[in-house]
C-alpha positions in Angstrom: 227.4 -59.8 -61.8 226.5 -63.8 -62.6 224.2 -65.1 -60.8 224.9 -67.7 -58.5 223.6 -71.6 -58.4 226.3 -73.7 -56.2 225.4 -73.7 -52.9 228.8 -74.0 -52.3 229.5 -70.4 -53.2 226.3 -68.5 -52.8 226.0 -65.7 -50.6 222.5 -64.5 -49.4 223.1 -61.7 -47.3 220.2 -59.2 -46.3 220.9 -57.0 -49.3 221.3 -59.8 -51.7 218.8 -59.8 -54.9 216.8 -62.6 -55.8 214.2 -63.3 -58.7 212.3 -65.8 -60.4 214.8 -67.1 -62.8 213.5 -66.9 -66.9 214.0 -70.8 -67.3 210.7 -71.8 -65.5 206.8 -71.1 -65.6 204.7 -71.4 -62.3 200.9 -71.2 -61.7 199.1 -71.2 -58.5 197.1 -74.3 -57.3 194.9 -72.9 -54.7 197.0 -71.5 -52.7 200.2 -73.4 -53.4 202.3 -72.9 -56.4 203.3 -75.6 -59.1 206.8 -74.5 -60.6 208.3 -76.1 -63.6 211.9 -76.1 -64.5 212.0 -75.2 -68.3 215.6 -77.0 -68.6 215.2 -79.9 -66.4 212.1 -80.7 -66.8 210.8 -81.5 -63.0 207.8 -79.5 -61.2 208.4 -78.5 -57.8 205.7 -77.4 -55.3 205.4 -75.0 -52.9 202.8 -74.7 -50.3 201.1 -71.5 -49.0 203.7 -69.5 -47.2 206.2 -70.6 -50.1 203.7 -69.6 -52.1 203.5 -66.1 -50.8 207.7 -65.9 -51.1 207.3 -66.9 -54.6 204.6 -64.2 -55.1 207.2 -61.7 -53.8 210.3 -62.8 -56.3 208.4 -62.5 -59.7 210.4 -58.6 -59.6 213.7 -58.6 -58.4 213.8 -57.7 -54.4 216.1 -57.7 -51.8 216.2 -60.2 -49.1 215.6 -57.7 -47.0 212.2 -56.4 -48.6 210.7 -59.9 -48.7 211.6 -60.7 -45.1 209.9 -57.5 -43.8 207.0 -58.5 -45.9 206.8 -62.2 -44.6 206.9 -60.6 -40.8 204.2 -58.6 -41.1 202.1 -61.1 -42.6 203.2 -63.9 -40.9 203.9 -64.5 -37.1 207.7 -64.7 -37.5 210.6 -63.4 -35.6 213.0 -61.2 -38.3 216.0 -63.2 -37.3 214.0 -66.4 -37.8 213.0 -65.8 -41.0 216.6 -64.2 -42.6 217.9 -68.0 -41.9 214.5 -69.6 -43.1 214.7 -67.3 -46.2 217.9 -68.0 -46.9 217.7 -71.9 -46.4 214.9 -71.6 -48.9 216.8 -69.5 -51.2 219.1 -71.6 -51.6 217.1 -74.8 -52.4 215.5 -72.9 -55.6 218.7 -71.8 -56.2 219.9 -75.5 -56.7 216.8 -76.0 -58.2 217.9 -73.4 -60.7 214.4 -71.5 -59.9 215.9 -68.3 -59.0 218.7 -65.8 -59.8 220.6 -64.7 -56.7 222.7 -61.3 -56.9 224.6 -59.1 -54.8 223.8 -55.9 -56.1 221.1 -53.2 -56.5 217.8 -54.5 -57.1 217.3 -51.6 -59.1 220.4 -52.9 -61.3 218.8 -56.6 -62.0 217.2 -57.7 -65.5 
């Protein structure tokens, strides 16, 4: 499956995949991140808990994994952060920072 970019058409569902896309490095800056967008050019930064997300997405894992993760380490209701993970989601996905899939993590390269 193609990964998705327009927000118009992306679906992030629970079982959807996402990962660090290949056209961008990132480094960590105390304990935020500094992305850079290979293609485009522009930095983007995240600060610590968007840090911690981007920590999680360097493998391929489900929405699903990486909420249950964020919940236990952060005071979060699970229905809270599904919609905050997937408002988030889709912002590096216009950013073209991240692959989005509907399929088996175990299926992504």
């Amino acid at each position: 499956m193609d990964k998705l970019t327009d927000s118009e058409s992306l679906y992030i569902s629970r079982d959807t995949v996402i990962v660090a896309a290949c056209n961008q490095v990132s480094t960590e800056v105390g304990e935020d991140v500094a992305i850079l967008n290979l293609d485009s050019g522009i930095y983007y930064g995240l600060s610590q808990v968007g840090g911690r997300i981007w920590s999680l997405i360097t493998e391929p894992k489900t929405v699903r994994q990486i909420q249950e993760d964020v919940c236990s380490e952060y005071d979060v209701q699970p229905d809270k952060c599904y919609e905050d993970l997937r408002v988030f989601f889709t912002l590096l996905a216009d950013a073209e920072l991240v692959e989005v899939r509907n399929e088996n993590p175990d299926q992504v390269r």
